[in-house]
C-alpha atoms as a printed R data frame, in Angstrom:
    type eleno elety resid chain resno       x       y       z
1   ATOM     1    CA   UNK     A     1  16.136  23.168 -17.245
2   ATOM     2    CA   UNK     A     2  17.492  25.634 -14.714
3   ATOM     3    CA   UNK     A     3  18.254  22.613 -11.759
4   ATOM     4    CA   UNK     A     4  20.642  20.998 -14.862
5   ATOM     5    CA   UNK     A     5  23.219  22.469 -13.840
6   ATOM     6    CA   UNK     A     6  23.663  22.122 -10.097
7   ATOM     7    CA   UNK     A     7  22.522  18.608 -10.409
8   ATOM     8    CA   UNK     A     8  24.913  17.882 -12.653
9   ATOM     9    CA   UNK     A     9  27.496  19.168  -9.930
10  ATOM    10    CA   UNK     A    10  26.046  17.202  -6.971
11  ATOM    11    CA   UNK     A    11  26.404  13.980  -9.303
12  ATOM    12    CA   UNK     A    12  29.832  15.280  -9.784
13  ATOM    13    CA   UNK     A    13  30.631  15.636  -6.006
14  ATOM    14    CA   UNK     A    14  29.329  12.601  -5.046
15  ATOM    15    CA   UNK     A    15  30.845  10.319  -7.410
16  ATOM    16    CA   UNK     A    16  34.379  11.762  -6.612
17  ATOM    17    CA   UNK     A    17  33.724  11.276  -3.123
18  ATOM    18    CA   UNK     A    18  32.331   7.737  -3.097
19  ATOM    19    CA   UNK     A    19  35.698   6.710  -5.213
20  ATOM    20    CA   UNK     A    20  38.001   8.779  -3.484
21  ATOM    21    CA   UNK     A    21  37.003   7.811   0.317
22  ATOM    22    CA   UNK     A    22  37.194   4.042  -0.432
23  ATOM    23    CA   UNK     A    23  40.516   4.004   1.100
24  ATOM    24    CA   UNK     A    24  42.110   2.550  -1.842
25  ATOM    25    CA   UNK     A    25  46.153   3.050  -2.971
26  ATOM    26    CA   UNK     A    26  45.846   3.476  -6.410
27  ATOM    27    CA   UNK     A    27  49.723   4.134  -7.303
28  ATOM    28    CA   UNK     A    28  49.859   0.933  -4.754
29  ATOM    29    CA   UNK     A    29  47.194  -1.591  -7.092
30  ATOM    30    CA   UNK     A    30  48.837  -0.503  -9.901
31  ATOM    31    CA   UNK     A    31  52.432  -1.417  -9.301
32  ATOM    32    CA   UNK     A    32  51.606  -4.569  -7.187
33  ATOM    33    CA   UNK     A    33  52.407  -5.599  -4.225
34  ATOM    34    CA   UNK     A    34  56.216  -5.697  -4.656
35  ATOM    35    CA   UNK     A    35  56.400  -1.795  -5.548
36  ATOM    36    CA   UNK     A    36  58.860  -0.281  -2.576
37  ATOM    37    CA   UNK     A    37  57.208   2.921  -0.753
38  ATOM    38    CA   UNK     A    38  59.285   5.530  -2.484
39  ATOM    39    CA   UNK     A    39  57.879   3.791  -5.816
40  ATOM    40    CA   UNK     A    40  54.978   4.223  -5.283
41  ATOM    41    CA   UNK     A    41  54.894   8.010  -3.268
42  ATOM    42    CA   UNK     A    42  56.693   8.593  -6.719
43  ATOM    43    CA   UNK     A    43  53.501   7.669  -8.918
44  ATOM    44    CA   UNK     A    44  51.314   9.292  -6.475
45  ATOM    45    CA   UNK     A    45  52.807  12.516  -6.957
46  ATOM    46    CA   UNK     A    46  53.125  12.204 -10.966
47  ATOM    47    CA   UNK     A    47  49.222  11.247 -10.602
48  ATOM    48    CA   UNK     A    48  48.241  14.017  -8.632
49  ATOM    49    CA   UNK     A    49  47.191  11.782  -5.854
50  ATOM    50    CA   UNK     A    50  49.187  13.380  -3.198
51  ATOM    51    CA   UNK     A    51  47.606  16.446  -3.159
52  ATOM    52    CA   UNK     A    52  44.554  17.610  -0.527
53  ATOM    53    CA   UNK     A    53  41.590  16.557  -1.517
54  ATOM    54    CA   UNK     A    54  39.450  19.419  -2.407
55  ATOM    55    CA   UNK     A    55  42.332  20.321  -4.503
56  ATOM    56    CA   UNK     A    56  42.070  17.069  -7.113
57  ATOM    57    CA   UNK     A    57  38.188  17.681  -6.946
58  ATOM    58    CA   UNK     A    58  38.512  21.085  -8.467
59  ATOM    59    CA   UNK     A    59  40.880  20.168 -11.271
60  ATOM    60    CA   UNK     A    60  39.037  17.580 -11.871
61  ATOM    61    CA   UNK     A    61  35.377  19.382 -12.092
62  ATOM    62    CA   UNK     A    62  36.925  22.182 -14.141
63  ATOM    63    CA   UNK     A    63  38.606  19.518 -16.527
64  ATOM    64    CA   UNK     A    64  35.041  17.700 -16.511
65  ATOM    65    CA   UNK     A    65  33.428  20.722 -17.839
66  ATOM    66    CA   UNK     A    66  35.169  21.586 -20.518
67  ATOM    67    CA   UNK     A    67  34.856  17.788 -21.655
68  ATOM    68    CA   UNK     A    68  38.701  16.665 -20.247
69  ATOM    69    CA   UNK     A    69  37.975  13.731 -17.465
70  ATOM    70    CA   UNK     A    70  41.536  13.299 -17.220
71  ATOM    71    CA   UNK     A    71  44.308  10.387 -18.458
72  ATOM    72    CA   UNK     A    72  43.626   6.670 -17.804
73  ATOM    73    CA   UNK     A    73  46.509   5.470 -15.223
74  ATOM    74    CA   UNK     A    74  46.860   2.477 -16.677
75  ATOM    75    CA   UNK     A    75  46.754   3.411 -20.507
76  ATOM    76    CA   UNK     A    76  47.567   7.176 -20.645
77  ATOM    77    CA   UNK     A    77  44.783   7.462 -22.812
78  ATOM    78    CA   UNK     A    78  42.339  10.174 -22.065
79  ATOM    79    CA   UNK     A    79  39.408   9.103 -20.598
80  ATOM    80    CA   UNK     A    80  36.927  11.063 -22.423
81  ATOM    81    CA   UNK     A    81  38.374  10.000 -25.695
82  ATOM    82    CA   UNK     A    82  38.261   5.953 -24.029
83  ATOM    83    CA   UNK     A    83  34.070   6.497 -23.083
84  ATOM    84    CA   UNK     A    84  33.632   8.827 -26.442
85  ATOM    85    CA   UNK     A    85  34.721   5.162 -28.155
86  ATOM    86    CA   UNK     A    86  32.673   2.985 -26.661
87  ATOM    87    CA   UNK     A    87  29.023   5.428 -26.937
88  ATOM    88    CA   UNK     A    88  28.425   3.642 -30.398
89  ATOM    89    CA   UNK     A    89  28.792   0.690 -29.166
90  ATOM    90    CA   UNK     A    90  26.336   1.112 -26.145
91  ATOM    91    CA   UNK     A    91  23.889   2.879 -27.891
92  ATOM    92    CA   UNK     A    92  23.781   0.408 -30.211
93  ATOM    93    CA   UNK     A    93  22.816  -2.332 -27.713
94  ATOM    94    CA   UNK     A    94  20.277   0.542 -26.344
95  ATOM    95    CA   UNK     A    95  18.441   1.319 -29.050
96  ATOM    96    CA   UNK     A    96  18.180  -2.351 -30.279
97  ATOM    97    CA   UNK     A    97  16.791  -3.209 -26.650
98  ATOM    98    CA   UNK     A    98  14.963  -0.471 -26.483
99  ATOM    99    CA   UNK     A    99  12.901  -1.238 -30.159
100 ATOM   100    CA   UNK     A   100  12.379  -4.626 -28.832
101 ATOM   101    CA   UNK     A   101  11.453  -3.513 -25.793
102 ATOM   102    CA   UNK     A   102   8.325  -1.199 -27.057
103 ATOM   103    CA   UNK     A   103   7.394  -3.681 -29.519
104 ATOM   104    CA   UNK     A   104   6.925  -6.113 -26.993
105 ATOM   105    CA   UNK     A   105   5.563  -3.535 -24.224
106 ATOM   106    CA   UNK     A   106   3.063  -1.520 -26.248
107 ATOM   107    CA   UNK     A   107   0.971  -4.197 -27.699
108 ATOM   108    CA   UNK     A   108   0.959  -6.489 -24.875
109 ATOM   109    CA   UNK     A   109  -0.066  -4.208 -22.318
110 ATOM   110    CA   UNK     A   110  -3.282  -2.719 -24.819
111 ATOM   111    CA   UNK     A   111  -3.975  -6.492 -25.300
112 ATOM   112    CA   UNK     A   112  -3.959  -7.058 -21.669
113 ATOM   113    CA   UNK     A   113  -6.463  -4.097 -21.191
114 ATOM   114    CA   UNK     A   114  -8.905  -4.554 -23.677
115 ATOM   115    CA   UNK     A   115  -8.706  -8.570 -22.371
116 ATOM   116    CA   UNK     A   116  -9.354  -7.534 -19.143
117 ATOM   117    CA   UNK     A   117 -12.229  -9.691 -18.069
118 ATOM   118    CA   UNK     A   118 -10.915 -12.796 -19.593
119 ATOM   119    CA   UNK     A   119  -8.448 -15.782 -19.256
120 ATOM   120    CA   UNK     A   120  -5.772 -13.644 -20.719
121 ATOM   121    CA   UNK     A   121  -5.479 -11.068 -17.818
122 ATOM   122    CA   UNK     A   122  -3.992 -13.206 -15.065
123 ATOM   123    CA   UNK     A   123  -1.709 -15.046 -18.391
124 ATOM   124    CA   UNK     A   124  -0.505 -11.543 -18.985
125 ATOM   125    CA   UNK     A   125   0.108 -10.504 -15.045
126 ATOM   126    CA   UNK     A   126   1.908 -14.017 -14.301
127 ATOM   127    CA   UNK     A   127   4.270 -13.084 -17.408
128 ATOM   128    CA   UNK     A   128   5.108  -9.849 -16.632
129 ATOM   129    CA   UNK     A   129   5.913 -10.976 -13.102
130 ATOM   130    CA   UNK     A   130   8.107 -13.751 -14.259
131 ATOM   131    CA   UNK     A   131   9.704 -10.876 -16.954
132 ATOM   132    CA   UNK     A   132  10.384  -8.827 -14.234
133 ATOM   133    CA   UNK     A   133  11.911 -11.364 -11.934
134 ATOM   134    CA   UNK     A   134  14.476 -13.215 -14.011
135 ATOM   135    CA   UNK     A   135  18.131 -12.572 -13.792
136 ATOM   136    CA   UNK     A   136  19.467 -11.016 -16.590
137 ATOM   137    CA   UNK     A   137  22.940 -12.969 -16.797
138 ATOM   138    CA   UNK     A   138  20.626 -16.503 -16.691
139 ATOM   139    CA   UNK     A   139  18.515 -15.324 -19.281
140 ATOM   140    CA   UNK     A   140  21.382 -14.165 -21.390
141 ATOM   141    CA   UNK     A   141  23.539 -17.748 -20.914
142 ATOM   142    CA   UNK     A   142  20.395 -19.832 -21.567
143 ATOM   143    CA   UNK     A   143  19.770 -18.028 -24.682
144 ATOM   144    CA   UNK     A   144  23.275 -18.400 -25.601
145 ATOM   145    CA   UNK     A   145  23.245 -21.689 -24.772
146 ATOM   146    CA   UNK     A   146  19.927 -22.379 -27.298
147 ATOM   147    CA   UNK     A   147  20.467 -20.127 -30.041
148 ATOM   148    CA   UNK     A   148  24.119 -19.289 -30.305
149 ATOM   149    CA   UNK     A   149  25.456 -22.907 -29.224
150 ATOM   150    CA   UNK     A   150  22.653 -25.437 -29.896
151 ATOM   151    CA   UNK     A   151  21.212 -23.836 -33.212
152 ATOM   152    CA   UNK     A   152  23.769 -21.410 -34.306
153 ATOM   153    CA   UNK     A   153  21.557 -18.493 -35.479
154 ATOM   154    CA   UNK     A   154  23.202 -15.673 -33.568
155 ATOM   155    CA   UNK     A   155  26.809 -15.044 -32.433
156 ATOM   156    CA   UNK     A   156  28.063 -16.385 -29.151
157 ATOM   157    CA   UNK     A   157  29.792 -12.739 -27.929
158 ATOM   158    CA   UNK     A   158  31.404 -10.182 -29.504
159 ATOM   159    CA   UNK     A   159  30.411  -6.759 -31.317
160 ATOM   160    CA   UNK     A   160  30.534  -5.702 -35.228
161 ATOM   161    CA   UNK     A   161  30.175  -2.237 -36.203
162 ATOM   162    CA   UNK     A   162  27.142  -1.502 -38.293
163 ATOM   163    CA   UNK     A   163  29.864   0.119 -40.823
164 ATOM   164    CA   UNK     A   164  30.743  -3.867 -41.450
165 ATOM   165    CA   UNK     A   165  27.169  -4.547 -42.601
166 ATOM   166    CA   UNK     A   166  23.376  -4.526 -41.180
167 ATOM   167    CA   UNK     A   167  22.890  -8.115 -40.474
168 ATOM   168    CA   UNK     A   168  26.650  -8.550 -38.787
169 ATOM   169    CA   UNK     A   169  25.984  -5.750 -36.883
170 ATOM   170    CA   UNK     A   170  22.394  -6.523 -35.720
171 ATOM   171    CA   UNK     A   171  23.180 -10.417 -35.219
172 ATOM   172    CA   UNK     A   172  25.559  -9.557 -32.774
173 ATOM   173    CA   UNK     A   173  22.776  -7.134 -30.671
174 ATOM   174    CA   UNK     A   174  19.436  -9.648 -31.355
175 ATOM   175    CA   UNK     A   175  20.438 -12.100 -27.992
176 ATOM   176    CA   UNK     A   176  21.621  -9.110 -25.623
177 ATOM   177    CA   UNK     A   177  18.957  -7.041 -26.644
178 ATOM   178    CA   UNK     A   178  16.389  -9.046 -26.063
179 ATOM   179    CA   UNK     A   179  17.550 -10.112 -22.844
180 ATOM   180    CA   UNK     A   180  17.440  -6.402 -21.248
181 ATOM   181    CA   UNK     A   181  13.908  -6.119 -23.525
182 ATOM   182    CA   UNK     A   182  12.373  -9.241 -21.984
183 ATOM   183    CA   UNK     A   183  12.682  -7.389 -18.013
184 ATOM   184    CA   UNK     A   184  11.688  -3.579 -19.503
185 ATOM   185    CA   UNK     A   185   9.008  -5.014 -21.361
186 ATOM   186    CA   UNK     A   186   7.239  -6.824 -18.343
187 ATOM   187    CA   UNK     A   187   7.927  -3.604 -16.455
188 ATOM   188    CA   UNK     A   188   6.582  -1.539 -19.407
189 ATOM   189    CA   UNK     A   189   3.343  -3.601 -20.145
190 ATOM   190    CA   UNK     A   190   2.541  -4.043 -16.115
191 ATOM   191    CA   UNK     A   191   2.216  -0.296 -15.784
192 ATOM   192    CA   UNK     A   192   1.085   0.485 -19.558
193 ATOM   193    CA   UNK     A   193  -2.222  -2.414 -18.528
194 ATOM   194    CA   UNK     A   194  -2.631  -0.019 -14.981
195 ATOM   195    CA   UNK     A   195  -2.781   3.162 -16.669
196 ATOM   196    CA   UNK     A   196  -5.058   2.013 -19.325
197 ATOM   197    CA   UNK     A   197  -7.942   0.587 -17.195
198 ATOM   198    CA   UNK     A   198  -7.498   3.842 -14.873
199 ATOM   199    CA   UNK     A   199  -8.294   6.057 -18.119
200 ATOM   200    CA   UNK     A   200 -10.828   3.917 -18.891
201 ATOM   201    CA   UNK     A   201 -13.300   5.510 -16.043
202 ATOM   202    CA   UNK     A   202 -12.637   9.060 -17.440
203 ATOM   203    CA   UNK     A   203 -15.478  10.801 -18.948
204 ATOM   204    CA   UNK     A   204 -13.839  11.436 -22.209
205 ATOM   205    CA   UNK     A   205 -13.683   7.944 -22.367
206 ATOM   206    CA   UNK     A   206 -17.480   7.092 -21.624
207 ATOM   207    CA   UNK     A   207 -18.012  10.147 -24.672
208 ATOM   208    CA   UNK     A   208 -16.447   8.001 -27.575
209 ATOM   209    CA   UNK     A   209 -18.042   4.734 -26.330
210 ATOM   210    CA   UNK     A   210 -21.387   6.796 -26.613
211 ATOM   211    CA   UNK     A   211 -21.091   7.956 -29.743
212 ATOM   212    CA   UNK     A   212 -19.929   4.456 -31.073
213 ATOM   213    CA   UNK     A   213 -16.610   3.912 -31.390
214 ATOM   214    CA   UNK     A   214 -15.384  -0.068 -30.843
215 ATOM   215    CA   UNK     A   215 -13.610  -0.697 -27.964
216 ATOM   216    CA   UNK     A   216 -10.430  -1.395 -29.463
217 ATOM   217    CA   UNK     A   217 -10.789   2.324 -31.645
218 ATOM   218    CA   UNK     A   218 -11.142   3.502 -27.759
219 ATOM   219    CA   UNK     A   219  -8.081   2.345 -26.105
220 ATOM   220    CA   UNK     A   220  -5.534   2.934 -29.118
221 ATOM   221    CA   UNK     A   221  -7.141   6.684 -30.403
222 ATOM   222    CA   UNK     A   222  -7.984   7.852 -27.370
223 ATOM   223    CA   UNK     A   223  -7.397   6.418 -24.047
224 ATOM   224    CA   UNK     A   224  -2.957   5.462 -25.249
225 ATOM   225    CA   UNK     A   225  -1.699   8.572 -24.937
226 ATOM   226    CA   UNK     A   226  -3.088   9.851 -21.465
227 ATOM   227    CA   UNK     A   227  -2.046   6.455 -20.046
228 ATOM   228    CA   UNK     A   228   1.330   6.639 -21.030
229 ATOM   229    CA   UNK     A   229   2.281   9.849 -19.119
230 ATOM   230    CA   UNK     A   230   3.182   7.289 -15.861
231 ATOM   231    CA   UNK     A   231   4.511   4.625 -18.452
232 ATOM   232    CA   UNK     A   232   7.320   7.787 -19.547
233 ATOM   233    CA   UNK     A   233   9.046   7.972 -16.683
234 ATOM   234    CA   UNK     A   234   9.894   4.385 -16.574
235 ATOM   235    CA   UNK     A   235  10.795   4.347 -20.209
236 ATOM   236    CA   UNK     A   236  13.018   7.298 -19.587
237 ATOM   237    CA   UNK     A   237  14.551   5.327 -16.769
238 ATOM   238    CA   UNK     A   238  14.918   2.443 -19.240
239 ATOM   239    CA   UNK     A   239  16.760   4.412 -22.209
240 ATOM   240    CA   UNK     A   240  19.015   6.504 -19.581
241 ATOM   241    CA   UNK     A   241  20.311   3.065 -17.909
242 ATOM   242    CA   UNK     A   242  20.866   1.273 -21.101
243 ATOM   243    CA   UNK     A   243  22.802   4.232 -22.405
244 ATOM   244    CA   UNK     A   244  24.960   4.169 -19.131
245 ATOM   245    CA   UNK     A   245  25.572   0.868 -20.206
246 ATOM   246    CA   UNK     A   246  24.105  -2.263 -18.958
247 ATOM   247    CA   UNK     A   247  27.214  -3.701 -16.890
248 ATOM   248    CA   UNK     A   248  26.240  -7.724 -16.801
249 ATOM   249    CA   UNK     A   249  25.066  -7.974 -20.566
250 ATOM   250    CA   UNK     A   250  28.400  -6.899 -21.748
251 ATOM   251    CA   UNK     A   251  30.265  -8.348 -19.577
252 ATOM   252    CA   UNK     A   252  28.591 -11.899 -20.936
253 ATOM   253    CA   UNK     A   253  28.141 -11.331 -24.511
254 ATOM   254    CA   UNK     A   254  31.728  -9.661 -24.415
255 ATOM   255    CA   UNK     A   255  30.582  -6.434 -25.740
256 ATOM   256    CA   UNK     A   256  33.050  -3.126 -25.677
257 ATOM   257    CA   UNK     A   257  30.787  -0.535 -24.080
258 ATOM   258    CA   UNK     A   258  30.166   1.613 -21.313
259 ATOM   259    CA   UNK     A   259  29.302  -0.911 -18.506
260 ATOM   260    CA   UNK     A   260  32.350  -3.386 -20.024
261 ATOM   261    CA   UNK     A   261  34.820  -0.382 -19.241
262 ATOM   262    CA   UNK     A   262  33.434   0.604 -16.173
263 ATOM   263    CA   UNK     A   263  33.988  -3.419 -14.935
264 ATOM   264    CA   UNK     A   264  37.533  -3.149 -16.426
265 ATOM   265    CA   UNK     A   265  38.576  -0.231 -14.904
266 ATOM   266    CA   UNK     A   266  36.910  -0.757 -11.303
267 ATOM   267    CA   UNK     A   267  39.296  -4.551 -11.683
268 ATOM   268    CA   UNK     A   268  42.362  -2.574 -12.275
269 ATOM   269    CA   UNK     A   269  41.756   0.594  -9.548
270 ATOM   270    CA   UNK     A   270  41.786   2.692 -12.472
271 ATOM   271    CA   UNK     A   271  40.487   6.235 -10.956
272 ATOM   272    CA   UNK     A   272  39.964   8.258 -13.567
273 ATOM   273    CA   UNK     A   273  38.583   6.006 -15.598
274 ATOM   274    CA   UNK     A   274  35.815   4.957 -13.112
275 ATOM   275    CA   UNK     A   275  34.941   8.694 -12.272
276 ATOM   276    CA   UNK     A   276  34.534   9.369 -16.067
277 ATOM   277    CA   UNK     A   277  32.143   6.841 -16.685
278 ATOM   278    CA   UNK     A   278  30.050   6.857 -13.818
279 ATOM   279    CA   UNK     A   279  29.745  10.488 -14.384
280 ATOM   280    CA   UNK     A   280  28.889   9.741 -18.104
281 ATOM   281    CA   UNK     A   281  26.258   7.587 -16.452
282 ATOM   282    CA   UNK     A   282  24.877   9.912 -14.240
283 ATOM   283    CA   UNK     A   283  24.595  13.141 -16.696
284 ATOM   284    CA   UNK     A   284  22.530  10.214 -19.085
285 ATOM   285    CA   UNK     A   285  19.747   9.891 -16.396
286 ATOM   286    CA   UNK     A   286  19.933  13.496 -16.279
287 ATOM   287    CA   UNK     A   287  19.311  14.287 -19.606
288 ATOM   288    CA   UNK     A   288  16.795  11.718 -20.612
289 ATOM   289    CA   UNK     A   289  14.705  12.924 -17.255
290 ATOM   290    CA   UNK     A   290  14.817  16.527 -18.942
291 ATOM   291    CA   UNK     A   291  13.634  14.761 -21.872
292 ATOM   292    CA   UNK     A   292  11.244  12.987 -20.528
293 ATOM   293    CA   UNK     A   293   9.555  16.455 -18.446
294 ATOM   294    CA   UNK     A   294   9.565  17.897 -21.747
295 ATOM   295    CA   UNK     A   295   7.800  15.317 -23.272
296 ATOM   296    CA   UNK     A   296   5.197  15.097 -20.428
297 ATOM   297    CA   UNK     A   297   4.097  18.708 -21.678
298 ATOM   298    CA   UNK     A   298   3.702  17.441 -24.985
299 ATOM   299    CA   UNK     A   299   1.529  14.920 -24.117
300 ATOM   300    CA   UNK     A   300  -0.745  16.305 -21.524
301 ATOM   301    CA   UNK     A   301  -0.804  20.265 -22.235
302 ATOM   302    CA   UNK     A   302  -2.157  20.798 -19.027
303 ATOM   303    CA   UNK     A   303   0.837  19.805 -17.167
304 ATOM   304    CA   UNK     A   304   2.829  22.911 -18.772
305 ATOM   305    CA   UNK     A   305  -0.197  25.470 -18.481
């Protein structure tokens, strides 16, 4: 808890650097190529982008922490209220991805450990490989291609707010979820399977198989939860980056999140805009690691003793 907060403002210093060093004009992009020079000095200085560097850092760290990233250059909107728009919209996808994502994970990789000695085992590890290595954006257009265009179940692109109904809204999230579940969940299962048959040599474990218990009553009531401490942190990586947005699954189902302004804004130079959301970004992998520490002492008391 107490490294929050000057993580938070390393993130912060390094994204403004990495934007700000790239040598780019933005007065320049956004007039064109046409603007004259005093044009676009002129727009430089209403920007604030003529002033020394360390300067525009700390207005723009002490707007950041009281929540004001600053005015889009292109819209005029503020940025904070342009990302605070698009969060439903994002964690929609997440959370739909995510539910698909332990649904698939959870039971496949208990299947694949109790099936250990059998057929299914090298089934399971050949799936989770070929999970793991599939693009995402080929997935999503051959899914498109079968069940939006071919069939017609599910909705080429677009978003609908769940406040326009349950089914419009989760049509809409069913393809592009399940193409960010189908690589977590290969991830997920692969390292759920590992953790499993390493608990299964514990001596806690060999005490419930003596006194009787079925193999299966083993893995679930017993051996789950201590192999899912190493599964957490990838999980936690999973939620933080699909809250960040996932920048190629909107961008192909057309969906107005996170990653879909972040693409828009890094197209039209737009500074403040990028440095919002990549910030946004950042302080979600922050968080959920917190989360996810805290949640490690829940689940093995030791850790926190």
């Amino acid at each position: 808890m107490v490294s929050l907060v000057p993580t938070v403002l390393v993130v912060g210093i390094l994204v403004f650097l990495m934007i700000h060093l790239t040598g780019t004009d933005p007065a320049a992009v956004i007039l064109g190529s046409q603007a004259s020079p005093e044009s676009v000095a002129a727009l430089n200085a209403q920007l604030g982008y003529d002033r020394p560097l360390w300067e525009q850092f700390i207005s723009w760290i002490g707007g950041a922490v009281t929540g004001d990233l600053g005015v889009s250059a292109y819209s005029q909107e503020p940025v904070t209220s342009m990302i605070v728009d698009r969060i439903p919209t994002t964690l929609s996808l997440a959370v739909v991805a995510m539910v698909m994502t332990l649904l698939i994970a959870i039971p496949t990789g208990i299947l694949a450990a109790w099936k250990r000695d059998s057929l299914l085992d090298p089934l399971f590890m050949s799936g989770s490989l070929l999970g793991i290595s599939i693009p995402n954006f080929w997935a999503a257009l051959m899914l498109v291609s079968l069940f939006a265009v071919n069939l017609g179940w599910f909705p080429v692109a677009g978003y609908v707010p769940l406040s326009e109904g349950l089914w419009p809204w989760l049509s809409h999230l069913v393809l592009p979820g399940f193409v960010l579940a189908i690589q977590q969940a290969g991830l997920l299962a692969r390292m759920l399977r590992d953790g499993l048959l390493q608990v299964l040599h514990e001596d806690f474990v060999r005490t419930a198989r003596a006194k009787g218990l079925g193999e299966r009553s083993v893995l679930v009531g017993h051996a789950l939860r201590n192999a899912m401490l190493p599964t957490l942190t990838e999980i936690g990586n999973a939620v933080a980056g699909l809250l960040g947005g996932v920048i190629i699954i909107e961008m192909v189902f057309a969906i107005p999140g996170i990653g879909n302004l972040l693409i828009l804004s890094i197209e039209q130079r737009d500074l403040p805009v990028i440095q919002g959301a990549v910030m946004f970004v950042a302080i979600c992998y922050v968080l959920v690691n917190l989360v996810t520490d805290l949640l490690y002492s829940y689940l093995d008391p030791r850790i926190s003793a």
